[in-house]
C-alpha positions as a Markdown table, in Angstrom:
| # | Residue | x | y | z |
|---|---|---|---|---|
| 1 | Unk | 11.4 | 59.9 | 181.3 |
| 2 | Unk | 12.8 | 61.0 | 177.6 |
| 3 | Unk | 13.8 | 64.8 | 179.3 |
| 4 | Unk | 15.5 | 62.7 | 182.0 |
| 5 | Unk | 17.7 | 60.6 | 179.2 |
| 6 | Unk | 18.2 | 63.6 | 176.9 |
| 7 | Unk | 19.5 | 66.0 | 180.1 |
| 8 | Unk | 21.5 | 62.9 | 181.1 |
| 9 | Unk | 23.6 | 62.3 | 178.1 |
| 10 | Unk | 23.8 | 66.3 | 176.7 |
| 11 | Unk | 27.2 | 68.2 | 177.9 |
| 12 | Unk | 25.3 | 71.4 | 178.3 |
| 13 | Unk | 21.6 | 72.7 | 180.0 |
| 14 | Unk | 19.5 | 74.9 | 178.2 |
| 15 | Unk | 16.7 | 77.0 | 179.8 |
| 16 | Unk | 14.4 | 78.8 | 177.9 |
| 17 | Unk | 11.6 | 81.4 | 180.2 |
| 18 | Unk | 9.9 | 84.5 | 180.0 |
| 19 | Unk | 8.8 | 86.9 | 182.6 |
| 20 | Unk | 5.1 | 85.5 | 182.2 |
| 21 | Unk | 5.7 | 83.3 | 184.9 |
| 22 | Unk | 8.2 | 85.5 | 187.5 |
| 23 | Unk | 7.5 | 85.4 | 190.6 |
| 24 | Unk | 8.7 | 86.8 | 193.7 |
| 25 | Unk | 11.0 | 83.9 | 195.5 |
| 26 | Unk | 12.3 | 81.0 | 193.5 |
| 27 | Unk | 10.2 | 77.9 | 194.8 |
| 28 | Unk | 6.7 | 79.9 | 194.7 |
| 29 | Unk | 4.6 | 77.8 | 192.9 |
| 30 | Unk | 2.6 | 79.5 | 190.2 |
| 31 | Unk | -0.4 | 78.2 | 188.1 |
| 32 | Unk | -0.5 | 77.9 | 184.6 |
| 33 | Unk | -2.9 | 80.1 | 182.8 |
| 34 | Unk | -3.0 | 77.6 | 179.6 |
């Protein structure tokens, strides 16, 4: 709910992501290994 709010009310969209989760077509869900 906070992410919501705060995505809601800021002008701009960060996205911060690394290669350790590529995968071959956007929408391919991939497990986390944490």
């Amino acid at each position: 709910m906070r992410e919501k709010i705060v995505t809601s009310s800021s002008q701009r969209l960060i996205i911060i992501a690394n290669e350790s989760k590529q995968v071959e077509k956007l929408g391919t869900y991939v497990p986390s290994t944490n």
